[in-house]
mmCIF file of the N, C-alpha and C atoms, coordinates in Angstrom:
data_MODEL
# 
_entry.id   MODEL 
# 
loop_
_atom_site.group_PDB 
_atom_site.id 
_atom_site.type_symbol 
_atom_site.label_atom_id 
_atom_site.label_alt_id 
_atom_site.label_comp_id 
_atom_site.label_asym_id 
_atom_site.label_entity_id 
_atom_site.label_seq_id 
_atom_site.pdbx_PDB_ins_code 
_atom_site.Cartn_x 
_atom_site.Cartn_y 
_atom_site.Cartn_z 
_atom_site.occupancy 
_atom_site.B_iso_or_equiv 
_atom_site.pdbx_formal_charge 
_atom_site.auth_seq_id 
_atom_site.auth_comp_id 
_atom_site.auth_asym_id 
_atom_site.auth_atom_id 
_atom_site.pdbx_PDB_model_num 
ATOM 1   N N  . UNK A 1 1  ? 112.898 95.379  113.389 1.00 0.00 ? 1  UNK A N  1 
ATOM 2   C CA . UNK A 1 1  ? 112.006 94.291  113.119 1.00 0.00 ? 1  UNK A CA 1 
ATOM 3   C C  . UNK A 1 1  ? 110.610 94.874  112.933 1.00 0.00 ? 1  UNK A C  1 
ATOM 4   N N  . UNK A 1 2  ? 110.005 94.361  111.783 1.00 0.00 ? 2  UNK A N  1 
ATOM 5   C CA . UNK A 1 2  ? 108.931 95.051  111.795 1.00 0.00 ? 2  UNK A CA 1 
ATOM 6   C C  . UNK A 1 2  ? 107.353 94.300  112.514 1.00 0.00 ? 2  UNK A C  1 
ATOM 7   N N  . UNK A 1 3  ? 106.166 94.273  112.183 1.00 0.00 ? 3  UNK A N  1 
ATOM 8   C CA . UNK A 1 3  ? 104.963 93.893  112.351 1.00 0.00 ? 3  UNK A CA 1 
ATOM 9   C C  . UNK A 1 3  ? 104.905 92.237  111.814 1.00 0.00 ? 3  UNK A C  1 
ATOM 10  N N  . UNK A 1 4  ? 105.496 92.389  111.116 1.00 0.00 ? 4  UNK A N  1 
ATOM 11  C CA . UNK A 1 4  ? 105.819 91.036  110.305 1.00 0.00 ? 4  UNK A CA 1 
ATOM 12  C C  . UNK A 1 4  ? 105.900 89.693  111.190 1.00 0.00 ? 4  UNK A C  1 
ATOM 13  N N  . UNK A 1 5  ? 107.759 89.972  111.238 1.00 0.00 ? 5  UNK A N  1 
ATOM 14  C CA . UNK A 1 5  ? 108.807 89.482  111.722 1.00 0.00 ? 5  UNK A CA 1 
ATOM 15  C C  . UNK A 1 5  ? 107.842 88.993  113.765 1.00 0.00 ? 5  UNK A C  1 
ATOM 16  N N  . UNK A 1 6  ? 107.221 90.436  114.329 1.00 0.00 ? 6  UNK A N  1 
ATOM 17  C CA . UNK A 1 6  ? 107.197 90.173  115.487 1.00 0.00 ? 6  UNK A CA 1 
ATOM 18  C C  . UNK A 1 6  ? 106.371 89.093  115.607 1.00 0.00 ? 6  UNK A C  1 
ATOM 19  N N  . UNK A 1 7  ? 104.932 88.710  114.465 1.00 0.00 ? 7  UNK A N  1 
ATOM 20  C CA . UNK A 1 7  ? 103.706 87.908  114.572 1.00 0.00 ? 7  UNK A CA 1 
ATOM 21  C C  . UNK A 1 7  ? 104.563 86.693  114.361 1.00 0.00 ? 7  UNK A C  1 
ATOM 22  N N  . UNK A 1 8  ? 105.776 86.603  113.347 1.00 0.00 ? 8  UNK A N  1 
ATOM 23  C CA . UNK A 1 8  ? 106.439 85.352  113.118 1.00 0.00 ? 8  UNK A CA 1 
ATOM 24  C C  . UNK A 1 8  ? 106.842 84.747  114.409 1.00 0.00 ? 8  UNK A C  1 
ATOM 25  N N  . UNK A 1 9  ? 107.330 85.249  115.001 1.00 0.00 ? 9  UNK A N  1 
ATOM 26  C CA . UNK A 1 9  ? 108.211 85.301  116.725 1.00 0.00 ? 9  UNK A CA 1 
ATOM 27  C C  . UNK A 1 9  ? 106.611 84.443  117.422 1.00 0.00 ? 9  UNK A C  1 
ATOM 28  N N  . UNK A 1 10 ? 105.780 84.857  117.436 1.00 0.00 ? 10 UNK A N  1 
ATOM 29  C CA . UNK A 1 10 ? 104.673 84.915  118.345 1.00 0.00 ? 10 UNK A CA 1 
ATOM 30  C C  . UNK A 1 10 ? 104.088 83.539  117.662 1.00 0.00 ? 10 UNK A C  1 
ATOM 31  N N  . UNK A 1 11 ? 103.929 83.420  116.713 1.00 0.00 ? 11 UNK A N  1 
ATOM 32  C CA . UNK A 1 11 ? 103.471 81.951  116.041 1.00 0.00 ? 11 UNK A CA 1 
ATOM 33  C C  . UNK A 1 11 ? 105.002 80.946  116.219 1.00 0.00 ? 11 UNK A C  1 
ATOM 34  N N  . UNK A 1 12 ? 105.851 81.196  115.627 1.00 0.00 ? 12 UNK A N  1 
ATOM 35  C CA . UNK A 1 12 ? 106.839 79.916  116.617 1.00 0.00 ? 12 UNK A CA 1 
ATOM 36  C C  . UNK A 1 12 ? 106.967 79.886  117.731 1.00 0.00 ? 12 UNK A C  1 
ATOM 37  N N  . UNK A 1 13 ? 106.599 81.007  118.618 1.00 0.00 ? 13 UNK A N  1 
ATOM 38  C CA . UNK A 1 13 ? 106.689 80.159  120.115 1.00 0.00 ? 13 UNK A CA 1 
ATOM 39  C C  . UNK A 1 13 ? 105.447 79.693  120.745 1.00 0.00 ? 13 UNK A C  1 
ATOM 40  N N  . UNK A 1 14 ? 104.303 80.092  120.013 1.00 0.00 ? 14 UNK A N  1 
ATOM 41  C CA . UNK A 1 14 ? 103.384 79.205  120.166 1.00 0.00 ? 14 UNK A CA 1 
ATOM 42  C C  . UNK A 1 14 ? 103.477 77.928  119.953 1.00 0.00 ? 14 UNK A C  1 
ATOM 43  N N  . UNK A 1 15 ? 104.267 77.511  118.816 1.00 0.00 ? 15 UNK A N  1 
ATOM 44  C CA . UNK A 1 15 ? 104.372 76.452  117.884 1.00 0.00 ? 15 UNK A CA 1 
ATOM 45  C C  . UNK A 1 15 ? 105.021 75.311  118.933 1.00 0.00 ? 15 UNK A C  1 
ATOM 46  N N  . UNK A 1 16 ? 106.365 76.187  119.388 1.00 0.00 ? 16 UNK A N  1 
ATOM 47  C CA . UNK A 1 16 ? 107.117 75.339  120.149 1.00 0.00 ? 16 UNK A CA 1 
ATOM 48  C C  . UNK A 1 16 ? 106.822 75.087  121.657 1.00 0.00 ? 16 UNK A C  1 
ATOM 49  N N  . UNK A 1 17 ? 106.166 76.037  121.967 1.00 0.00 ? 17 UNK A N  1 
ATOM 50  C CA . UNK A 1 17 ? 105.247 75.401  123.607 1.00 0.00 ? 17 UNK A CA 1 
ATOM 51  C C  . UNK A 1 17 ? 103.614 74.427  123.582 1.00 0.00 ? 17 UNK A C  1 
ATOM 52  N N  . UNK A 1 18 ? 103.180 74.734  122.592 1.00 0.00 ? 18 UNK A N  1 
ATOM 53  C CA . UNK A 1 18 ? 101.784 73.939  122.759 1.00 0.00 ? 18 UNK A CA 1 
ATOM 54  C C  . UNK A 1 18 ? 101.585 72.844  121.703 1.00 0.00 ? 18 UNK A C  1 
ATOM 55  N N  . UNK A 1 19 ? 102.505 73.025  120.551 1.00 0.00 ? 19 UNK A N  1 
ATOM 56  C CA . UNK A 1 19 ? 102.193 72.026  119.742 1.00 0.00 ? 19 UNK A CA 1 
ATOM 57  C C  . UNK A 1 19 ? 103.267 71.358  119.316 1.00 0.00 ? 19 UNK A C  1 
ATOM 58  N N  . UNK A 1 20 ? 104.475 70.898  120.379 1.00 0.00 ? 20 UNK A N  1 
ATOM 59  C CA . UNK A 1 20 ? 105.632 69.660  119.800 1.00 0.00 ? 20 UNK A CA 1 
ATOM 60  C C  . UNK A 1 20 ? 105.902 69.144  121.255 1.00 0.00 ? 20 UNK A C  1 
ATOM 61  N N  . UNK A 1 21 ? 106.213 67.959  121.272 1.00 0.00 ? 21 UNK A N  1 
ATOM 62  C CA . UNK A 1 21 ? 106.182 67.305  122.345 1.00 0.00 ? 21 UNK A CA 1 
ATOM 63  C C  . UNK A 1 21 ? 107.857 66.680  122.400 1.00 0.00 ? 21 UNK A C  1 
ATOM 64  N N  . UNK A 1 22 ? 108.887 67.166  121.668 1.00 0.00 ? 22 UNK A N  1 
ATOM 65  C CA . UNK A 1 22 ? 110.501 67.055  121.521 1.00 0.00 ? 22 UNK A CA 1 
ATOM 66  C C  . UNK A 1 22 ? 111.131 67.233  122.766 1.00 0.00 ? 22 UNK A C  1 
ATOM 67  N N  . UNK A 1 23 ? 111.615 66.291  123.103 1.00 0.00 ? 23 UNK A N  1 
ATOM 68  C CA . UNK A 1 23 ? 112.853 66.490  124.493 1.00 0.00 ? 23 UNK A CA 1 
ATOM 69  C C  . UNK A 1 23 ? 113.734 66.448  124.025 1.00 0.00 ? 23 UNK A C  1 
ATOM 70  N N  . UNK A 1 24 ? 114.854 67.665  124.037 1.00 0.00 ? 24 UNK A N  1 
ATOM 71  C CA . UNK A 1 24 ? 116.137 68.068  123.790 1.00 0.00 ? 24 UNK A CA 1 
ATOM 72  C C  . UNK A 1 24 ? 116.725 68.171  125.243 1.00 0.00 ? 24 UNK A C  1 
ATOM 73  N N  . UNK A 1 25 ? 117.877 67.208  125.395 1.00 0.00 ? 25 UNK A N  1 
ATOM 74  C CA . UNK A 1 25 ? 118.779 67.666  126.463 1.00 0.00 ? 25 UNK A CA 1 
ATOM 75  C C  . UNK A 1 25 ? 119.526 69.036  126.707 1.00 0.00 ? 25 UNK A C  1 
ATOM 76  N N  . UNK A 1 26 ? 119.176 69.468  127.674 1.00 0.00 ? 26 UNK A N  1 
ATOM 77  C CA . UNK A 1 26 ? 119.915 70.903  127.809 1.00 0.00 ? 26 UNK A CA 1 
ATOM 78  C C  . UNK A 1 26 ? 118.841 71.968  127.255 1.00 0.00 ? 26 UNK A C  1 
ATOM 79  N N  . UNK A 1 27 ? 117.823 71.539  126.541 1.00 0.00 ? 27 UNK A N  1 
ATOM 80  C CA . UNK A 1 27 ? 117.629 72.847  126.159 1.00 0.00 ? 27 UNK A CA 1 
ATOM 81  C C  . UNK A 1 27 ? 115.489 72.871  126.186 1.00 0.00 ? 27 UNK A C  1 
ATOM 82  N N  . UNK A 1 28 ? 115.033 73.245  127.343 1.00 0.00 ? 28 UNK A N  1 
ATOM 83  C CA . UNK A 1 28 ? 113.564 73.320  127.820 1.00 0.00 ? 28 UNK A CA 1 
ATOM 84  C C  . UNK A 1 28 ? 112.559 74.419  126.406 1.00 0.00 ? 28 UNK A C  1 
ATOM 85  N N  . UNK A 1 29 ? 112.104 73.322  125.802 1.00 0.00 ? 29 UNK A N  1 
ATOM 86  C CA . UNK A 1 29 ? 111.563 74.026  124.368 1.00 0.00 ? 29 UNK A CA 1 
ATOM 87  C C  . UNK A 1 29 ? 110.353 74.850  124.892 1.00 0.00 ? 29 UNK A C  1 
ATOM 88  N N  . UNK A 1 30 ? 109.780 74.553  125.820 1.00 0.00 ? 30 UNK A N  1 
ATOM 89  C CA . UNK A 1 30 ? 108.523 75.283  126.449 1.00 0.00 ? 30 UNK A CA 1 
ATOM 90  C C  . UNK A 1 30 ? 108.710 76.783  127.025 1.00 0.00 ? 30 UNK A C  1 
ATOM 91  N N  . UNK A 1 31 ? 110.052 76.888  127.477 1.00 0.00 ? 31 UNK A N  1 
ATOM 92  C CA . UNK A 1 31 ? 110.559 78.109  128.028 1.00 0.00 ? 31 UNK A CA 1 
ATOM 93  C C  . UNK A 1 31 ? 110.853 78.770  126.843 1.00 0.00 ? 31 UNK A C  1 
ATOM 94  N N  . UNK A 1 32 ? 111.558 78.102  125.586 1.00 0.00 ? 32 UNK A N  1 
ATOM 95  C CA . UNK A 1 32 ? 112.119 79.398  124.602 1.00 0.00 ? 32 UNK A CA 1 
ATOM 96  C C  . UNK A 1 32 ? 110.728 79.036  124.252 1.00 0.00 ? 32 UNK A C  1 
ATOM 97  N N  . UNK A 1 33 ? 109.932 78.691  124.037 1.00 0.00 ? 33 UNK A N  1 
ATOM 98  C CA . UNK A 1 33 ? 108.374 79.311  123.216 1.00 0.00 ? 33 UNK A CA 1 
ATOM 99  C C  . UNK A 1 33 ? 107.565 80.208  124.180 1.00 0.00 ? 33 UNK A C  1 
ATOM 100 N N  . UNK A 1 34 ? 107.636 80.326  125.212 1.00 0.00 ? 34 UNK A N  1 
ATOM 101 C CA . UNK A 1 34 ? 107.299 81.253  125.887 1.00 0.00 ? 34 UNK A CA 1 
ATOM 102 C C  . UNK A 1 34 ? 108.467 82.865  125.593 1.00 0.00 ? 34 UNK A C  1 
ATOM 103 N N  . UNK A 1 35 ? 109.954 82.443  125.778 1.00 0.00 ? 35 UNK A N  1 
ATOM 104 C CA . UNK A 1 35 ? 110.536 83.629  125.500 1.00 0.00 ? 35 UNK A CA 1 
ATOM 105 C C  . UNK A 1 35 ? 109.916 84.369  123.809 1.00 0.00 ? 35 UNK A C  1 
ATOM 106 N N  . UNK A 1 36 ? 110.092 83.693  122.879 1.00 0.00 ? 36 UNK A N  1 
ATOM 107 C CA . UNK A 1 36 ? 109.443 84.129  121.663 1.00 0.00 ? 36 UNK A CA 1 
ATOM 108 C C  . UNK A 1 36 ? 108.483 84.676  121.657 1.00 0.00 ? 36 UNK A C  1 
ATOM 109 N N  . UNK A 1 37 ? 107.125 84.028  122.416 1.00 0.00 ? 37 UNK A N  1 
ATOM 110 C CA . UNK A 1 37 ? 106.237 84.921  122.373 1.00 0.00 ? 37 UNK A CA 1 
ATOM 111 C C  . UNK A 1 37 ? 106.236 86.223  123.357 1.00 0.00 ? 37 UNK A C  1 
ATOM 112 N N  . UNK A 1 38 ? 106.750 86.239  124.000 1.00 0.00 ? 38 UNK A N  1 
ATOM 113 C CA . UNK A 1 38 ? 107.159 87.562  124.860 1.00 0.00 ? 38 UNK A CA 1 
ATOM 114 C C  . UNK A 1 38 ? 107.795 88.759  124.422 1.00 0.00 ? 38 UNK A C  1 
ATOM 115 N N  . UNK A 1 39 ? 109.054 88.106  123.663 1.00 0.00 ? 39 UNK A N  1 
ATOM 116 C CA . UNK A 1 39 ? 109.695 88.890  122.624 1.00 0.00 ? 39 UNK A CA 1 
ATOM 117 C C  . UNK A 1 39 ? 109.001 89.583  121.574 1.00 0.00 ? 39 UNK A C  1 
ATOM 118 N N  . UNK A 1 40 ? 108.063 88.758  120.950 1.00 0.00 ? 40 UNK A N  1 
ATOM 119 C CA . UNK A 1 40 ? 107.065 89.286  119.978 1.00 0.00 ? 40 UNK A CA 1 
ATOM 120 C C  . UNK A 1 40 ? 106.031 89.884  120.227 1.00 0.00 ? 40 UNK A C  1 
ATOM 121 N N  . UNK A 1 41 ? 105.562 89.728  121.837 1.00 0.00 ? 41 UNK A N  1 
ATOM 122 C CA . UNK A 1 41 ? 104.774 90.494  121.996 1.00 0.00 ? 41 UNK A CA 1 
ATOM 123 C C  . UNK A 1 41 ? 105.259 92.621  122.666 1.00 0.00 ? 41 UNK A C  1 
ATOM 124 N N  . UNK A 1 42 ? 106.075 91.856  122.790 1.00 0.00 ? 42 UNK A N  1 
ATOM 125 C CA . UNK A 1 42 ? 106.939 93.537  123.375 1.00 0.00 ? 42 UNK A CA 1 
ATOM 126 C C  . UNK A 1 42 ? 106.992 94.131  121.747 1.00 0.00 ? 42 UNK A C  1 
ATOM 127 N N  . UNK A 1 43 ? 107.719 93.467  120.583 1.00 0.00 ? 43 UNK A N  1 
ATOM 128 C CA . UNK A 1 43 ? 108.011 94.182  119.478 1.00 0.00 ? 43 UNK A CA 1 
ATOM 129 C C  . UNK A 1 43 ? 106.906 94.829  119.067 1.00 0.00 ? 43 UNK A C  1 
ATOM 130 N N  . UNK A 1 44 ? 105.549 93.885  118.729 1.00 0.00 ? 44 UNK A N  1 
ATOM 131 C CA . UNK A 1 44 ? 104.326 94.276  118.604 1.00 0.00 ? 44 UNK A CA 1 
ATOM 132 C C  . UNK A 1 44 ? 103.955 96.095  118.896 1.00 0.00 ? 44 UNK A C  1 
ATOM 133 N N  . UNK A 1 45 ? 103.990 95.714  120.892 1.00 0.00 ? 45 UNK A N  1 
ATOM 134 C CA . UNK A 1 45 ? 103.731 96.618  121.109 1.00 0.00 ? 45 UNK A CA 1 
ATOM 135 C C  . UNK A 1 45 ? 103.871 98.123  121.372 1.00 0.00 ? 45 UNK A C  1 
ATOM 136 N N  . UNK A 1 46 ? 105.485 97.728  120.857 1.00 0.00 ? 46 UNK A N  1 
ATOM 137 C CA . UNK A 1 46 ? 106.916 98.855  120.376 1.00 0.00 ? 46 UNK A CA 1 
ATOM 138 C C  . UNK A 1 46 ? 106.230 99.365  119.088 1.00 0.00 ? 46 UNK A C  1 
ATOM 139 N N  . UNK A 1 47 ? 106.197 98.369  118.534 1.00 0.00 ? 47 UNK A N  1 
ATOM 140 C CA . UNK A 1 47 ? 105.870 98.970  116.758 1.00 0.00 ? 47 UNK A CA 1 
ATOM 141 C C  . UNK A 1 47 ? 104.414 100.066 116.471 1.00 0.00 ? 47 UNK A C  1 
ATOM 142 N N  . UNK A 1 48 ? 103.599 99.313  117.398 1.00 0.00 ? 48 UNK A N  1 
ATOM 143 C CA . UNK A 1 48 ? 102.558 100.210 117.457 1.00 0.00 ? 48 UNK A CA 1 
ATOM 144 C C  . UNK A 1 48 ? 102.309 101.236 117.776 1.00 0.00 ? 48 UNK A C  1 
ATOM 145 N N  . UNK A 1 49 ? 103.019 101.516 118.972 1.00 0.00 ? 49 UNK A N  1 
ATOM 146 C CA . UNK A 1 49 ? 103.133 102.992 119.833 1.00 0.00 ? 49 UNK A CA 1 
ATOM 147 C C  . UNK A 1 49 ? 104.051 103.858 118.813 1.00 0.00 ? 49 UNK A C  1 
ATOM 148 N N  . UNK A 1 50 ? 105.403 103.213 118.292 1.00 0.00 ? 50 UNK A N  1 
ATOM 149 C CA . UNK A 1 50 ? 106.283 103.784 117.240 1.00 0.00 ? 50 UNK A CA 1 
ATOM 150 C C  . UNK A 1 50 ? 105.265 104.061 115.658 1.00 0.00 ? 50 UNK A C  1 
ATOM 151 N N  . UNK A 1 51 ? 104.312 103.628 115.637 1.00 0.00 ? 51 UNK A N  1 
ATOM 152 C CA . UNK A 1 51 ? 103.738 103.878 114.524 1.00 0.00 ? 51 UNK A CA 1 
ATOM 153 C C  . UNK A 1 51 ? 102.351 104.742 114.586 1.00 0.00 ? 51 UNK A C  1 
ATOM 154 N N  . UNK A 1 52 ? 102.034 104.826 115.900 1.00 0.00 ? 52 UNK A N  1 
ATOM 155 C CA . UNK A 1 52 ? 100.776 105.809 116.007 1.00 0.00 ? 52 UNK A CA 1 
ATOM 156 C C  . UNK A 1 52 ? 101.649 107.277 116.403 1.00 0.00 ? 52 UNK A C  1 
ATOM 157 N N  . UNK A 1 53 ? 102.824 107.134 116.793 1.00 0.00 ? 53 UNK A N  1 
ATOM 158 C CA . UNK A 1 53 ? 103.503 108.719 116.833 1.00 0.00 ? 53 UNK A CA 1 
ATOM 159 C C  . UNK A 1 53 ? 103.293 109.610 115.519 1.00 0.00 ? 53 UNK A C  1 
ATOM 160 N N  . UNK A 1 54 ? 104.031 108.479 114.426 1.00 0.00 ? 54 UNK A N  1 
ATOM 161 C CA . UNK A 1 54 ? 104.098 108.911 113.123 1.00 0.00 ? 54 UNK A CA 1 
ATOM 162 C C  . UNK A 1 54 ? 102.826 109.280 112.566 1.00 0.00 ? 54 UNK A C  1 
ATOM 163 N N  . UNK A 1 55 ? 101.644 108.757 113.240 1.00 0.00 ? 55 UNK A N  1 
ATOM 164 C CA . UNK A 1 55 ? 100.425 109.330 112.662 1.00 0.00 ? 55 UNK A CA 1 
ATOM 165 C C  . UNK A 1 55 ? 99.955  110.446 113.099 1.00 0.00 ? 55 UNK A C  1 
ATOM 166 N N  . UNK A 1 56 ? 100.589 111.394 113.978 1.00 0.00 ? 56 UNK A N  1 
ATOM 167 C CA . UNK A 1 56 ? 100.166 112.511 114.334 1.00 0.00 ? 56 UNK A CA 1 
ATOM 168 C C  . UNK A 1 56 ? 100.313 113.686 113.630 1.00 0.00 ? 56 UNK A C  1 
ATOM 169 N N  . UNK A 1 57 ? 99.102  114.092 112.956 1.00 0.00 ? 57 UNK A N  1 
ATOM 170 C CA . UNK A 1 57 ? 99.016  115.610 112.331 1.00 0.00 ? 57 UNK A CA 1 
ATOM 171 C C  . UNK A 1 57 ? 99.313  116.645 112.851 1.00 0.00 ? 57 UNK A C  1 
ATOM 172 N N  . UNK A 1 58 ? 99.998  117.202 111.960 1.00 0.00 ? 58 UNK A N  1 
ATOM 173 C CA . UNK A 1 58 ? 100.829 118.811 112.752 1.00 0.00 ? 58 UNK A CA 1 
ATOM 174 C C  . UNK A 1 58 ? 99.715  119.408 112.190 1.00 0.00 ? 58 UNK A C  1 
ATOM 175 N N  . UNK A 1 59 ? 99.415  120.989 112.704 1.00 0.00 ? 59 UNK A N  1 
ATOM 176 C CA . UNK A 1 59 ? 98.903  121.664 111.586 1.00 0.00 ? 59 UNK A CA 1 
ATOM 177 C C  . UNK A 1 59 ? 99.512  122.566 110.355 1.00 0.00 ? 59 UNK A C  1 
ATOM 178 N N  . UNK A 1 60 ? 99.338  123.221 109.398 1.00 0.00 ? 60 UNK A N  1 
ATOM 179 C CA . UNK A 1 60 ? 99.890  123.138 108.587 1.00 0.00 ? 60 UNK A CA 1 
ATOM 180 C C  . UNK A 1 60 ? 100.574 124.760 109.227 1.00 0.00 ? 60 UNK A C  1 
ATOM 181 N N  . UNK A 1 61 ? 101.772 125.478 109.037 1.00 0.00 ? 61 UNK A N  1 
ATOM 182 C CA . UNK A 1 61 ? 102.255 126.703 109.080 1.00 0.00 ? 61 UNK A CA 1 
ATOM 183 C C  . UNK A 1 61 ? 101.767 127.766 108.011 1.00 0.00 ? 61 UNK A C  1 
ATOM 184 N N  . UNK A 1 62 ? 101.140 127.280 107.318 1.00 0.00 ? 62 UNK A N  1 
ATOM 185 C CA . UNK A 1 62 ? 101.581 128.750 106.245 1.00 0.00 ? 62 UNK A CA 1 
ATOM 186 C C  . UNK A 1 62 ? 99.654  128.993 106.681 1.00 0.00 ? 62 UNK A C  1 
ATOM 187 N N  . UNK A 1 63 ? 99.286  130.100 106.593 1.00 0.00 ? 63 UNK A N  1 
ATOM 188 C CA . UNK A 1 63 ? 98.030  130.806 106.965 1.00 0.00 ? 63 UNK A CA 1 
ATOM 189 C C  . UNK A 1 63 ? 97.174  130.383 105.801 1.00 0.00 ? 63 UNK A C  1 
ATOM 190 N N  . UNK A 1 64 ? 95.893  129.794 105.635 1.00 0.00 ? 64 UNK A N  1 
ATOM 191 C CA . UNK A 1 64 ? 95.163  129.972 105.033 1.00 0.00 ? 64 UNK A CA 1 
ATOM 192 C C  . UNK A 1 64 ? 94.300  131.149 104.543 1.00 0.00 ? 64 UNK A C  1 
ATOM 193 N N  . UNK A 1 65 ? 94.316  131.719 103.137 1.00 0.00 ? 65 UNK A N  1 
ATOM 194 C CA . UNK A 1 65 ? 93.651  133.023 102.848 1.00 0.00 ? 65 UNK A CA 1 
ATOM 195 C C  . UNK A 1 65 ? 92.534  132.289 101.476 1.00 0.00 ? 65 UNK A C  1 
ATOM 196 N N  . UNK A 1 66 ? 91.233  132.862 102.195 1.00 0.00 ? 66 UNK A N  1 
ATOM 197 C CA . UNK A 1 66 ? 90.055  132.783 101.809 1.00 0.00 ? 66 UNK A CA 1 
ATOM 198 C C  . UNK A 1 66 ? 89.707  133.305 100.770 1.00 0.00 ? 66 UNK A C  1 
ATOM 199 N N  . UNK A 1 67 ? 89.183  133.554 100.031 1.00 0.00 ? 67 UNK A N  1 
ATOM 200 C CA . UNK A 1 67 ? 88.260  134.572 99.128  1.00 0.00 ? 67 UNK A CA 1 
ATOM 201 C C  . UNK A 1 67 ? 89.391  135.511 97.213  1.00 0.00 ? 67 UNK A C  1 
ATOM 202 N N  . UNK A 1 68 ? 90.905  134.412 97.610  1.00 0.00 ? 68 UNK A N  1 
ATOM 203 C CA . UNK A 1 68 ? 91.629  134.569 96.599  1.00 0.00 ? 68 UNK A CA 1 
ATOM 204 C C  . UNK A 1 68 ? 91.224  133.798 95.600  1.00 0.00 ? 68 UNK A C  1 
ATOM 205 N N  . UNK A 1 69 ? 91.571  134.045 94.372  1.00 0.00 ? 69 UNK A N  1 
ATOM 206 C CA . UNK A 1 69 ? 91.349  132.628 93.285  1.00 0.00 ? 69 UNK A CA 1 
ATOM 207 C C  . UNK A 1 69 ? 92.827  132.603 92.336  1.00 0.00 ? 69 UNK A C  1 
ATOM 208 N N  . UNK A 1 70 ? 93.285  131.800 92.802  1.00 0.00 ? 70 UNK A N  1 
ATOM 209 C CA . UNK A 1 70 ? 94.617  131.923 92.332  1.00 0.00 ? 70 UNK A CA 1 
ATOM 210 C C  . UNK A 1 70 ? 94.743  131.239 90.979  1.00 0.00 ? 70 UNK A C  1 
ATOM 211 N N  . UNK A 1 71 ? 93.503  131.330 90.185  1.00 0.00 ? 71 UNK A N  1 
ATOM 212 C CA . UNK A 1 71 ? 93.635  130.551 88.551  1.00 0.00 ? 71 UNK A CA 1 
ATOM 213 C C  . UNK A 1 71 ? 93.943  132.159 87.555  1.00 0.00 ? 71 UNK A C  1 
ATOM 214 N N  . UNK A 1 72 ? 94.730  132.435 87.043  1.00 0.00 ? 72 UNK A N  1 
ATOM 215 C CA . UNK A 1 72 ? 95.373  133.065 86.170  1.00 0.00 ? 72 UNK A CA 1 
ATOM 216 C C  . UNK A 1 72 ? 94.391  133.375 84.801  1.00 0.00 ? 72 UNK A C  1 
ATOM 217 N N  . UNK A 1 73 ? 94.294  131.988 84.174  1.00 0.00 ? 73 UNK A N  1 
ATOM 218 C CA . UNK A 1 73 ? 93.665  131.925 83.239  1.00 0.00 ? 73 UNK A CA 1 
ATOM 219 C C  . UNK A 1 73 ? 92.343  131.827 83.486  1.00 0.00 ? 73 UNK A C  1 
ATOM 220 N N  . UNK A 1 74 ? 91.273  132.506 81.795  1.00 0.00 ? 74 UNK A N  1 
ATOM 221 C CA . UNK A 1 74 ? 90.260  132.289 81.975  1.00 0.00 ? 74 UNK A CA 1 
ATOM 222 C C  . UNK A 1 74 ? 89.805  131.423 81.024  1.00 0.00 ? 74 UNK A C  1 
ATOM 223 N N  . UNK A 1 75 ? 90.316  130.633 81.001  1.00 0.00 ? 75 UNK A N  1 
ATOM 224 C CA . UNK A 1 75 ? 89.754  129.437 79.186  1.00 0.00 ? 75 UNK A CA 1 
ATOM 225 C C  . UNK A 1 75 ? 89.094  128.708 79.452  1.00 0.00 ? 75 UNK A C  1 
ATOM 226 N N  . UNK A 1 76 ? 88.340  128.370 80.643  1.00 0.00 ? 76 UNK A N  1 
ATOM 227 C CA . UNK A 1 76 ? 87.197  127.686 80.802  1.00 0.00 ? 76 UNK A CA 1 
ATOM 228 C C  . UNK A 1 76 ? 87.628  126.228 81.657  1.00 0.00 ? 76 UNK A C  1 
ATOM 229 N N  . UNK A 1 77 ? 88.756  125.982 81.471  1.00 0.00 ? 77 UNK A N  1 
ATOM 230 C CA . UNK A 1 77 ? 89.084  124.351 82.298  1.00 0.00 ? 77 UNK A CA 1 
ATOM 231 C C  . UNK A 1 77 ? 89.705  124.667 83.979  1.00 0.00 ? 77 UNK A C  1 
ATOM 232 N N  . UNK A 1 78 ? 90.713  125.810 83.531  1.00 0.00 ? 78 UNK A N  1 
ATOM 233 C CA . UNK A 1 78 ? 91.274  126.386 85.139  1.00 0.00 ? 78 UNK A CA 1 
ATOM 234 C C  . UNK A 1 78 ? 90.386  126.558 86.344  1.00 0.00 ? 78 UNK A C  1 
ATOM 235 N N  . UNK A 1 79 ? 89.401  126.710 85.599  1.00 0.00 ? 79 UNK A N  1 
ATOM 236 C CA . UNK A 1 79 ? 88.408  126.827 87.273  1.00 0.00 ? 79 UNK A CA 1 
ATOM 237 C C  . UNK A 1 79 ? 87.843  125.335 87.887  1.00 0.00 ? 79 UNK A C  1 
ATOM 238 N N  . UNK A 1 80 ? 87.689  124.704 86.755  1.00 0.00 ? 80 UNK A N  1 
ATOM 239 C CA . UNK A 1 80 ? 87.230  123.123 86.767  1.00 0.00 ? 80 UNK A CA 1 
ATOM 240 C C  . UNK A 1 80 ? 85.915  122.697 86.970  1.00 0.00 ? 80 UNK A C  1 
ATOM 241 N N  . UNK A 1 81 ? 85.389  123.767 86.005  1.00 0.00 ? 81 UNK A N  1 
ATOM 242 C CA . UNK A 1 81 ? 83.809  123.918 85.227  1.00 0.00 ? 81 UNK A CA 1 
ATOM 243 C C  . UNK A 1 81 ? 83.796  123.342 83.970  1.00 0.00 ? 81 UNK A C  1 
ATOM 244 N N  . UNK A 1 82 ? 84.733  123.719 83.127  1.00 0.00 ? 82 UNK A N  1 
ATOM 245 C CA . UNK A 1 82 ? 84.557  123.330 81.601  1.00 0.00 ? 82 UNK A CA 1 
ATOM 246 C C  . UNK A 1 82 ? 83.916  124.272 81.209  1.00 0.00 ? 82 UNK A C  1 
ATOM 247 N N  . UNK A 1 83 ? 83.301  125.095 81.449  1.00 0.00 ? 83 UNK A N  1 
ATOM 248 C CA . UNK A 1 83 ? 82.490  126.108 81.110  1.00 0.00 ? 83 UNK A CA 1 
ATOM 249 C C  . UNK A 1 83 ? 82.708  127.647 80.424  1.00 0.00 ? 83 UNK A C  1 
# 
């Protein structure tokens, strides 16, 4: 479930605890709008932690070497002078 889906979760159980006033036998609408938003708020905060991992920069393996110029040609555009 993504970022989406969890805010959807979190706006219907808002929906269904603070803004409908429906008595269903057997079934307490205030409690599942509380479970929804609970649910959505755990996914939330799953998704986020799962998505700031993925933002972590490795550094790169191969060695950086300085002072090479690896343009071949000399026709004036390869260096990216025009000149």
């Amino acid at each position: 479930m993504g970022l989406g889906g969890c805010i959807i979760l979190i706006a219907a159980g808002a929906i269904l605890t603070f803004a409908t006033d429906w008595d269903m036998k057997g079934v307490n609408l205030d409690l599942v709008g509380i479970i929804l938003m609970v649910v959505g708020l755990i996914g939330v905060s799953t998704f986020s932690s799962i998505a700031r991992r993925r933002r972590v920069v490795m550094p790169p393996n191969t060695p950086v070497v300085e002072g090479e110029r690896h343009h071949s040609r000399r026709d004036g555009y390869s260096d990216g002078y025009g000149v």
